[in-house]
TIGU-76847 format. One record per residue (C-alpha): x, y, z; chain; residue number from 1. Coordinates in nm, 2 decimals, padded with zeros to 4 digits. Layout:
<fidrens>
X | Y | Z | cadena | num
X | Y | Z | A | NUM
...
</fidrens>
This chain:
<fidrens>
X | Y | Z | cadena | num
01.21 | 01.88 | -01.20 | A | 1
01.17 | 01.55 | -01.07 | A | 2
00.81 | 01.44 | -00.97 | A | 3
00.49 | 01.19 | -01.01 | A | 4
00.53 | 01.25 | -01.41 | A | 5
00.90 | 01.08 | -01.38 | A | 6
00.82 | 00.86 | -01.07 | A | 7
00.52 | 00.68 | -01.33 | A | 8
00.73 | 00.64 | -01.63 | A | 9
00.93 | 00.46 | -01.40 | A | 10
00.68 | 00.22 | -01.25 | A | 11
00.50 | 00.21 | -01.63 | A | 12
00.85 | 00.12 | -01.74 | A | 13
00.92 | -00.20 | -01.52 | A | 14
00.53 | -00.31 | -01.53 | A | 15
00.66 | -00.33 | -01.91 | A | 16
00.95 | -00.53 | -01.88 | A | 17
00.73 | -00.76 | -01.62 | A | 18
00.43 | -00.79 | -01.94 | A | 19
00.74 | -00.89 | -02.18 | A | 20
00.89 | -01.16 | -01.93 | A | 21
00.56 | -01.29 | -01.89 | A | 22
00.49 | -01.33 | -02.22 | A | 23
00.81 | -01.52 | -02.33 | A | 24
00.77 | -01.78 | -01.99 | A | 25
00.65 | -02.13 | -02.13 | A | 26
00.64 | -02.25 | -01.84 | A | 27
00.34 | -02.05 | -01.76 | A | 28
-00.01 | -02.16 | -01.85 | A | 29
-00.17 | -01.87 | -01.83 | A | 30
00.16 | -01.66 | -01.93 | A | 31
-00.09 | -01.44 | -02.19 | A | 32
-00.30 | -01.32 | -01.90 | A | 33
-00.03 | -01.25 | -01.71 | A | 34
00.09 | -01.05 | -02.03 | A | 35
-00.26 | -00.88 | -02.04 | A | 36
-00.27 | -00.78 | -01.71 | A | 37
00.08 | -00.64 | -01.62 | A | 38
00.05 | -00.48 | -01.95 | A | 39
-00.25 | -00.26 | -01.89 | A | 40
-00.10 | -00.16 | -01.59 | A | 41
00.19 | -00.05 | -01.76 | A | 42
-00.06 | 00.15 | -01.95 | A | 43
-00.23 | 00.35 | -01.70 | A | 44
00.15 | 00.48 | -01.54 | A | 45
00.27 | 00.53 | -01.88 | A | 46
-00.01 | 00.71 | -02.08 | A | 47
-00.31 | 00.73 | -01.76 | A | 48
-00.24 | 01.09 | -01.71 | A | 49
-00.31 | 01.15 | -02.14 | A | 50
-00.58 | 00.97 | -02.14 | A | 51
-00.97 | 01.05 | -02.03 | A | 52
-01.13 | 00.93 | -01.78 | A | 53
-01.37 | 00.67 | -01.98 | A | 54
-01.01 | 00.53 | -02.12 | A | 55
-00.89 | 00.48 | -01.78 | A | 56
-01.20 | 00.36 | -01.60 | A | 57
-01.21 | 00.12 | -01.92 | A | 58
-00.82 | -00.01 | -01.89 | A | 59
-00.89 | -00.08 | -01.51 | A | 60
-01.19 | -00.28 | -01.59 | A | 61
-01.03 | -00.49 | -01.83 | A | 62
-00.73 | -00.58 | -01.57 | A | 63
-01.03 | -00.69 | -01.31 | A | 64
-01.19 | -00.89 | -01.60 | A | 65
-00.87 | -01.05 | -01.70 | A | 66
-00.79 | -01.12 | -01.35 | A | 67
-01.12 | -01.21 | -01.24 | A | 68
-01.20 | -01.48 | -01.50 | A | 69
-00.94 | -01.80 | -01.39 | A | 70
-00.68 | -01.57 | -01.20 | A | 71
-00.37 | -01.55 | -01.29 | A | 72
-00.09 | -01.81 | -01.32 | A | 73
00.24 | -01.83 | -01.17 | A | 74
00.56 | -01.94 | -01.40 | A | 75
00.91 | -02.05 | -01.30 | A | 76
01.14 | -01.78 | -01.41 | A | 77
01.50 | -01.86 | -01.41 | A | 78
01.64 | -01.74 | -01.10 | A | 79
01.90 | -01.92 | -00.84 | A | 80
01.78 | -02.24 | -00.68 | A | 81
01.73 | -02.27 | -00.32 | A | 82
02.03 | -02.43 | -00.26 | A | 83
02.24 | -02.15 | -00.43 | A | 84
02.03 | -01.90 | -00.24 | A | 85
02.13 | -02.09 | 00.13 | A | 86
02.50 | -02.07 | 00.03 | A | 87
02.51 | -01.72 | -00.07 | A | 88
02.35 | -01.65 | 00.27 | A | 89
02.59 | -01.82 | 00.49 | A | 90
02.87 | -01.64 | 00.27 | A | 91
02.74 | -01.34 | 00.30 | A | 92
02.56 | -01.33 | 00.70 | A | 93
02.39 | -01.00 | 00.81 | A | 94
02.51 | -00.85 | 00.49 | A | 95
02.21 | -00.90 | 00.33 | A | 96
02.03 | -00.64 | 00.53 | A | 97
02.25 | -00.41 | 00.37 | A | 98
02.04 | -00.34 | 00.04 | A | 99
01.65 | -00.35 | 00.25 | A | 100
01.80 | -00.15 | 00.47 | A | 101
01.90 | 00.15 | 00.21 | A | 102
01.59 | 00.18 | 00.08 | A | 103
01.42 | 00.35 | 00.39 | A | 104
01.75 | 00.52 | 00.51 | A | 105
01.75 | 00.68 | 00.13 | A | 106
01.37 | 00.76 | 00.11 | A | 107
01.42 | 00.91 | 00.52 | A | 108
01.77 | 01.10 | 00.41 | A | 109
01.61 | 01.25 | 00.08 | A | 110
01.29 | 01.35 | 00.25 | A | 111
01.47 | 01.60 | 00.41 | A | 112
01.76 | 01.67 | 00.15 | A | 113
01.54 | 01.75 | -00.11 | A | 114
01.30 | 01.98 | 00.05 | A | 115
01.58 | 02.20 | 00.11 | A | 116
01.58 | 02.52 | -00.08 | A | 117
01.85 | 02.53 | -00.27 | A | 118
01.75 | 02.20 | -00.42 | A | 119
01.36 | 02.27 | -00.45 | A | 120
01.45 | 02.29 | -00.86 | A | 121
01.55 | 01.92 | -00.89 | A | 122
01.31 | 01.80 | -00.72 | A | 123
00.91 | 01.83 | -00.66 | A | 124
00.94 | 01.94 | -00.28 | A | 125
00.59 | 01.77 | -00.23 | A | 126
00.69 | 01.44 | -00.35 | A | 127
01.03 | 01.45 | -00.19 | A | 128
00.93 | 01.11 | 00.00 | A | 129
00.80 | 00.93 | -00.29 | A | 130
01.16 | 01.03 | -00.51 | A | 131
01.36 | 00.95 | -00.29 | A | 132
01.15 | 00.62 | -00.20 | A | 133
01.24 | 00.50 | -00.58 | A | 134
01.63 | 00.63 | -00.52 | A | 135
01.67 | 00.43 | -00.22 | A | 136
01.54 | 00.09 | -00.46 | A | 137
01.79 | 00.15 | -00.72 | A | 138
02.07 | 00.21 | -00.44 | A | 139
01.96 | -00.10 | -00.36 | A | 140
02.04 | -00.24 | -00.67 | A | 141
02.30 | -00.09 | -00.71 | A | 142
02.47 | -00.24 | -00.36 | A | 143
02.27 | -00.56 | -00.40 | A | 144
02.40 | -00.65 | -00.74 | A | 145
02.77 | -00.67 | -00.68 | A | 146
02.74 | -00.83 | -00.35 | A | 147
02.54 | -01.12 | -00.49 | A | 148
02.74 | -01.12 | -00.83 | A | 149
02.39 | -01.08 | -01.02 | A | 150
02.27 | -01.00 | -01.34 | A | 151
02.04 | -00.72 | -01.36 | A | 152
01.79 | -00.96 | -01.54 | A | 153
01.76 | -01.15 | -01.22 | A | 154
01.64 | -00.84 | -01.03 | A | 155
01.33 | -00.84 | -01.32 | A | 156
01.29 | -01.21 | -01.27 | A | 157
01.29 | -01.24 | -00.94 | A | 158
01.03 | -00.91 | -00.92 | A | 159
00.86 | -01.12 | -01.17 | A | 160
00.86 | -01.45 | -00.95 | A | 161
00.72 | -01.23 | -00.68 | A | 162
00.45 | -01.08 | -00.82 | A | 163
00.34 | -01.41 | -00.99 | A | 164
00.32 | -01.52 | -00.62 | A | 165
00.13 | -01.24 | -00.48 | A | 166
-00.10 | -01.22 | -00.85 | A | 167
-00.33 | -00.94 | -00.88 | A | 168
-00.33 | -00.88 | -00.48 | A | 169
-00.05 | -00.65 | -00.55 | A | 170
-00.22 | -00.40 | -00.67 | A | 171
-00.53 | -00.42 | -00.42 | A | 172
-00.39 | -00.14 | -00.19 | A | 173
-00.40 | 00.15 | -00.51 | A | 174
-00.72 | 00.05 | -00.59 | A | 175
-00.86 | 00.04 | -00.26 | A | 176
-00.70 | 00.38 | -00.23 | A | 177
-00.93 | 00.52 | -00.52 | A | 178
-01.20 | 00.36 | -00.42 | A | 179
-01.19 | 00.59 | -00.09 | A | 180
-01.19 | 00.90 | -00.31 | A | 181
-01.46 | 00.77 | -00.47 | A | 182
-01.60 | 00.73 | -00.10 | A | 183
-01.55 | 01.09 | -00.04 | A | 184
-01.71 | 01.24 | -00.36 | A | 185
-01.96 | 01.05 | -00.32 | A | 186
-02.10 | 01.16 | -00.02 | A | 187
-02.04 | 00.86 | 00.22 | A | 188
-01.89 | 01.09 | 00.50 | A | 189
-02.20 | 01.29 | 00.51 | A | 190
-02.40 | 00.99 | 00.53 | A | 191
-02.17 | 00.89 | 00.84 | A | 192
-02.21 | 01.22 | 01.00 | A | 193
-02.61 | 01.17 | 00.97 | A | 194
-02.61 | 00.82 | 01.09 | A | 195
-02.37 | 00.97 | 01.42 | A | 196
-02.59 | 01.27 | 01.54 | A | 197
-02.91 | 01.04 | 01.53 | A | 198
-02.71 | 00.77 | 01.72 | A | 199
-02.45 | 00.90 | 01.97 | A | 200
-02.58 | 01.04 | 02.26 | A | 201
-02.58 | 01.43 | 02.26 | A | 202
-02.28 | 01.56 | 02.45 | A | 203
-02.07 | 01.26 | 02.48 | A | 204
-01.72 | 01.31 | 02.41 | A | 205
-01.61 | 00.93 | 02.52 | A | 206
-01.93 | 00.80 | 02.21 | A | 207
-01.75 | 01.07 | 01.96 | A | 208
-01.39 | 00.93 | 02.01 | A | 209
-01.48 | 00.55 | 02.02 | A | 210
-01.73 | 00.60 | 01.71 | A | 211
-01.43 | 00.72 | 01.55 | A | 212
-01.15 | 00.50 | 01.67 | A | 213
-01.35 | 00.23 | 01.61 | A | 214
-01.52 | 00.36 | 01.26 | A | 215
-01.16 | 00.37 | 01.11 | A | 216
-01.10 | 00.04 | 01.25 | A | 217
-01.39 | -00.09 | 01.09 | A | 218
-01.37 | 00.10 | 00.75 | A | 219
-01.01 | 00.00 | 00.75 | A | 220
-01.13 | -00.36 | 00.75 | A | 221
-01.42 | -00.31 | 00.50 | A | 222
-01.18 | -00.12 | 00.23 | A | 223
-00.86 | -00.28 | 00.35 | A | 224
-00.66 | 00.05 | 00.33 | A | 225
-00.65 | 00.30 | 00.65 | A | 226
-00.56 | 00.56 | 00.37 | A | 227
-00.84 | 00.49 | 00.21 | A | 228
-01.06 | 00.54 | 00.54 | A | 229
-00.94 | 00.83 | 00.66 | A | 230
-01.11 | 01.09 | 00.47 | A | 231
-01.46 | 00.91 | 00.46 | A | 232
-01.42 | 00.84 | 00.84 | A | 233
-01.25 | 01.21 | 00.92 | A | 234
-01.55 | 01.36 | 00.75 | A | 235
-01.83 | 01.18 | 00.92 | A | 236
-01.70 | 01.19 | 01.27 | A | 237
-01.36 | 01.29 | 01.33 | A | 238
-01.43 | 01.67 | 01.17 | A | 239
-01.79 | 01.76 | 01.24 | A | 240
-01.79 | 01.58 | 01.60 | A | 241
-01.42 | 01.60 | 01.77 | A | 242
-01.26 | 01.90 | 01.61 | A | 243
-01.58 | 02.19 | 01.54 | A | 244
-01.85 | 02.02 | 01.83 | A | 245
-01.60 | 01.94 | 02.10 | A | 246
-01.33 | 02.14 | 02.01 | A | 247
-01.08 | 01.87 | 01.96 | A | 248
-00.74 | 01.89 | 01.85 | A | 249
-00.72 | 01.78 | 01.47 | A | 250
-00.35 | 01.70 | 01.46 | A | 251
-00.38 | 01.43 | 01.78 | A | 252
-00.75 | 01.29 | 01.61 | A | 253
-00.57 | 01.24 | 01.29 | A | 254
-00.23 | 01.08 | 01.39 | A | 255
-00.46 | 00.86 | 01.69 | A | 256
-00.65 | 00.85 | 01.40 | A | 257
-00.46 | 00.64 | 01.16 | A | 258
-00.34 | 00.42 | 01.44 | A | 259
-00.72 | 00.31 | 01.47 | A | 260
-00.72 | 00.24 | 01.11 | A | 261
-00.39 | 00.02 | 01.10 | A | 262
-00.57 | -00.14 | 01.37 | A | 263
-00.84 | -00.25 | 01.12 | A | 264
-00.57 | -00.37 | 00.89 | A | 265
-00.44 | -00.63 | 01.09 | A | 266
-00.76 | -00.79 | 01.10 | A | 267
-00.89 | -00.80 | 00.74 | A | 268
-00.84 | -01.06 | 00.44 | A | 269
-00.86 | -00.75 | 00.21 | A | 270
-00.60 | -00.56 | 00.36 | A | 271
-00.39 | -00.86 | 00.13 | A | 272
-00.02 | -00.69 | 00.08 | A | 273
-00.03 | -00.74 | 00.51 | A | 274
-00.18 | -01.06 | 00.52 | A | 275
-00.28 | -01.29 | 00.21 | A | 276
00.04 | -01.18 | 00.07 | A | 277
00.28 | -01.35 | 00.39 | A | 278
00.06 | -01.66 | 00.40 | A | 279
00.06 | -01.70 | 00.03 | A | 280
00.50 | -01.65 | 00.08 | A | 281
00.55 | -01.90 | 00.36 | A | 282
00.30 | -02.11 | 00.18 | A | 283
00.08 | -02.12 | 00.52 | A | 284
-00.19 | -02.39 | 00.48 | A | 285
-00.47 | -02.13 | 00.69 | A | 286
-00.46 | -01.82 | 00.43 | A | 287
-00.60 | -01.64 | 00.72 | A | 288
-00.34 | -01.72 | 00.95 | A | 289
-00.13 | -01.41 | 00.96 | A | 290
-00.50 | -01.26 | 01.09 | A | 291
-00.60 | -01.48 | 01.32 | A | 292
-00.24 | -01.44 | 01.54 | A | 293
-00.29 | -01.03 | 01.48 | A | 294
-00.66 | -01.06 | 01.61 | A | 295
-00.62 | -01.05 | 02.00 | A | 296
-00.33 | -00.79 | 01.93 | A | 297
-00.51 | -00.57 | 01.72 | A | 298
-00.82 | -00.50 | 01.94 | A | 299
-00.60 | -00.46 | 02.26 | A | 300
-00.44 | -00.14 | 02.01 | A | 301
-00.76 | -00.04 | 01.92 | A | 302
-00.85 | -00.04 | 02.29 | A | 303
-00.56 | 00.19 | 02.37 | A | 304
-00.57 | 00.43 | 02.10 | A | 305
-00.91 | 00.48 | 02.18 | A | 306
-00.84 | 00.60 | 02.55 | A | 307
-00.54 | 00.77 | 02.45 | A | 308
-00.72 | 01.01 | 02.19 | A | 309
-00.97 | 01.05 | 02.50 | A | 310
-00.72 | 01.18 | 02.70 | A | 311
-00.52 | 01.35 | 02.47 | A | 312
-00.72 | 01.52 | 02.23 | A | 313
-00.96 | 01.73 | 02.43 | A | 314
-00.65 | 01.85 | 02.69 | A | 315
-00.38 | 01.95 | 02.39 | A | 316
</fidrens>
């Protein structure tokens, strides 16, 4: 059966290829941190779930030591020029969209195909999304390739080129993502919840909602991963106070929920795969660019959700 298990040797496998292209680009200073770095994370997909916990915790902090000491550098794989890539798209027009846009109609087709029944033995039913996320990115390649008359070495370089661009931001949303769990265990919601009873005025279904509308947006911001929010958030307020005080509706409070939170993304520099990542593509000279234009949109959302969860979630 297809699940997480395959879905990591995957991922393990191309951080490996990644580690070996670093390491064989001269023209990279720092080519051996690069190495290092893509290399331990090749580590934890391939061997994480073998190891303890002290191994992990251990691998993890010797990626944010070898990232955090000079950064990372960036190399010049060989990949087509820009000139090359400006004639390939006047060739080839809105055919381009064609690969990005089999990657989500895969991953929304499997979703479904693969839950079915008579199919639950190929593939874990519970991470039907996430297999059929990595099918629709080698259908990609696999349409991709032939259309541009590439080499599948170019795919690895270009991924390569990409992630020497974005450095060791890529990874900033799974770690912000543990970091909430850590959140959780820890005791943070119950901490919340405290903090809200002494605070919010007693009976106030209006203070409940916005202190959790707003709480996701503002944990969003502070852990840069709605995801990662949610459960600390959900705990604090959203359970105790909307759902088993007021008698809320837990399906509207979590979808409004999460739109609060992505509200919170658009306004944070650690949120970086949204908004460091962009700027640091189009070579923006204000890093925080990308935020400051989502500001003014972003509270006007959080504005919104926060009246339609009033309305909603007490009446449904």
């Amino acid at each position: 059966m297809i699940g997480l298990g395959v879905l990591y040797v995957i991922a393990g496998v191309f951080f490996v290829v990644i580690a070996v292209l670093s390491a064989r680009d001269e023209t990279n200073p720092m080519r051996w941190k690069n190495t290092t770095f893509w290399g331990l994370f090749a580590v934890s997909f391939l061997f994480g779930s073998y190891l303890p916990d002290v191994v992990n915790g251990l691998v993890v902090i010797a990626m944010v030591l070898t990232a955090g000491i000079g950064g990372l550098g960036r190399g010049a794989p060989a990949t087509s020029g820009p000139e090359e890539r400006r004639a390939s798209a006047a060739r080839l027009g809105n055919k381009l969209f064609l690969p990005a846009l089999a990657v989500p109609t895969t991953a929304l087709l499997g979703t479904f195909l693969f839950k079915r029944p008579e199919l639950a033995g190929v593939v874990d039913p519970k991470q039907a999304t996430l297999v059929s996320l990595i099918l629709g990115v080698f259908v990609a390649l696999a349409i991709a390739m032939p259309m541009l008359g590439a080499r599948p070495k170019v795919s690895m370089q270009e991924g390569r080129r990409l992630l020497d661009t974005v450095g060791w931001a890529a990874i900033l949303p799974q770690m912000l993502a543990a970091l909430g769990a850590v959140f959780a265990a820890a005791g943070v919601g119950t901490a919340i919840r405290k903090i809200a009873s002494m605070w919010l005025p007693a009976g106030s279904q209006l203070a409940a909602v916005a202190a959790y509308t707003f709480g996701m947006a503002l944990f969003t911001m502070i852990m840069g991963n709605a995801f990662a929010a949610f459960p600390v958030v959900t705990a604090g307020i959203g359970l105790p106070l909307i759902v088993q005080h007021f008698g809320g509706n837990p399906a509207i409070m979590g979808a409004v929920g999460m739109l609060s939170g992505f509200c919170g993304t658009l306004m944070t520099p650690m949120a970086a795969n949204f908004n460091i990542v962009p700027a640091a593509l189009l070579e923006l000279s204000d890093r925080n660019g990308v935020i400051k234009a989502q500001v003014p949109t972003a509270l006007l959302l959080l504005l919104a959700n926060t009246v339609l969860m009033y309305v909603l979630v007490f009446r449904f």
